[in-house]
C-alpha positions in Angstrom: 0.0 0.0 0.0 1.2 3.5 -0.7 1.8 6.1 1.8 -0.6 8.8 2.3 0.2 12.0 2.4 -2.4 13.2 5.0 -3.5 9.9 6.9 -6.9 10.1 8.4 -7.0 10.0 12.6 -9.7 9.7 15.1 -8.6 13.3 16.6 -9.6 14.8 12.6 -12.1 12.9 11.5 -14.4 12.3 14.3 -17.7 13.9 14.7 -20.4 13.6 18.0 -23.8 12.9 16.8 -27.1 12.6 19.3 -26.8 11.9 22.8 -23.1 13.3 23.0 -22.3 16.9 23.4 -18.9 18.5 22.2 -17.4 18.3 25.8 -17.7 14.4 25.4 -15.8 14.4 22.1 -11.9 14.7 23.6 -13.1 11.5 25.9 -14.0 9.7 22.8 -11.6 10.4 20.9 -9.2 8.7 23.6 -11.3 5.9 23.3 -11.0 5.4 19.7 -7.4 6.5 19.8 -6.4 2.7 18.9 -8.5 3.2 15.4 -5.7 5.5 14.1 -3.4 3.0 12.6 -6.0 1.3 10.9 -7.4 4.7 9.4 -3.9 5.6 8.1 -4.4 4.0 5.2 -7.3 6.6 4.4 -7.0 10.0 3.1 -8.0 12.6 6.3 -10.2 14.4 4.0 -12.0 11.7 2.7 -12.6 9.9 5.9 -15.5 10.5 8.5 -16.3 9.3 11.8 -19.6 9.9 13.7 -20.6 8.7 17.2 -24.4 8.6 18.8 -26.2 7.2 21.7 -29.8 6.8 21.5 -31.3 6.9 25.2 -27.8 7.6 26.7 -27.8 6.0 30.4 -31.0 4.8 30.4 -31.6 0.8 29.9 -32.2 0.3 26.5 -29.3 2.6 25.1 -27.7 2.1 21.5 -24.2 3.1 20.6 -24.0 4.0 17.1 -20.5 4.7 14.9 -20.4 5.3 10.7 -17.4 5.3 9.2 -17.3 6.8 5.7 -14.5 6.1 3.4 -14.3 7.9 -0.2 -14.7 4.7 -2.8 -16.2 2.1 -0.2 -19.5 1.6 1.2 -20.4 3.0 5.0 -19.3 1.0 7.7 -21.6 1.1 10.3 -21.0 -0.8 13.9 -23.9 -0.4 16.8 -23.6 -1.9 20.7 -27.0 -2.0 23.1 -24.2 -2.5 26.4 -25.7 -0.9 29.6 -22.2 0.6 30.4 -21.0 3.8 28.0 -17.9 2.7 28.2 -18.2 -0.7 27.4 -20.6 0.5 24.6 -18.0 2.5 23.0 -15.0 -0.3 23.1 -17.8 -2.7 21.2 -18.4 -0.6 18.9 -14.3 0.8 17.9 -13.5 -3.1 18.0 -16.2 -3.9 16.0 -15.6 -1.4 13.1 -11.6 -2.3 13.1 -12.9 -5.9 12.4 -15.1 -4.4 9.5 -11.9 -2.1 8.1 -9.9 -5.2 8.1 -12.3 -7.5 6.4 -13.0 -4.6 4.1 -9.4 -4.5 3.5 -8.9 -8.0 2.6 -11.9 -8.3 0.4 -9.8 -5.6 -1.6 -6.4 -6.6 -1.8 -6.2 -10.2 -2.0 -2.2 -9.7 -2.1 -1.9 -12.9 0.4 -4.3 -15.1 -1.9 -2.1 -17.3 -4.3 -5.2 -18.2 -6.0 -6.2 -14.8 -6.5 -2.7 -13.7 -7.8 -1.9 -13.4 -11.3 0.5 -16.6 -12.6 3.8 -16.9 -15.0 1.9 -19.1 -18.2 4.9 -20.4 -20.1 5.3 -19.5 -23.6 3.0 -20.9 -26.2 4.0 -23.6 -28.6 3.5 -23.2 -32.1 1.2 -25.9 -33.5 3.0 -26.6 -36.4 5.9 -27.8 -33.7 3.1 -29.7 -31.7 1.8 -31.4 -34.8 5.4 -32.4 -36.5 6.1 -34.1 -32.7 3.5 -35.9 -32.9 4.4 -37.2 -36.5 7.7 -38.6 -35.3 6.6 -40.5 -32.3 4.1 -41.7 -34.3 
């Protein structure tokens, strides 16, 4: 893989949805901080992050992150855990699983099967059909 010459982060491209106010986002970002190798591979300005809770503390909550990459499809990872910060681990484990896979369905550089193959040089079949007229 190429470098890139502005690598996305979690500190740049992360965004606080519903249920999180900007004061929470420095707190999250620590959180997610582990994301940040696996987003280098992204451009900065074609990567976005967004986090939301739906009923935040309360029983039933729902911890929601997208993840938009320019050329792939949004990656979207969600966690119903009672505790916050459980909630938010499931969810940044969860979508570096996804990046990976993502990855790999991409670049199937450690497939042999997938990988293009030497074919050896094509004989003539004049050559092929005068063989066969001297074993013969």
């Amino acid at each position: 893989m190429s470098a890139v010459a502005n690598p996305a982060t979690v500190g740049e491209c992360l965004r606080v949805g519903a249920g999180f106010s900007q004061g929470d986002r420095n707190w999250i970002a620590e959180q997610f901080a582990t994301l940040d190798a696996r987003l280098a591979g992204f451009h900065a300005d074609a990567t976005e992050l967004e986090v939301s809770v739906k009923d935040r503390e309360a029983r039933g909550q729902k911890v929601t992150l997208e993840c938009w990459v320019a050329g792939r499809q949004k990656i979207v990872t969600t966690s119903t855990e009672e505790d916050l910060h459980a909630a938010l681990n499931d969810v940044r484990d969860d979508l570096r699983r996804k990046l990976n896979d993502a990855k790999t369905r991409q670049e199937p550089r450690s497939n042999k099967h997938l990988r293009p193959t030497e074919q050896p040089d094509p004989v003539p079949l004049e050559d092929v059909l005068r063989q066969d007229a001297e074993t013969a």
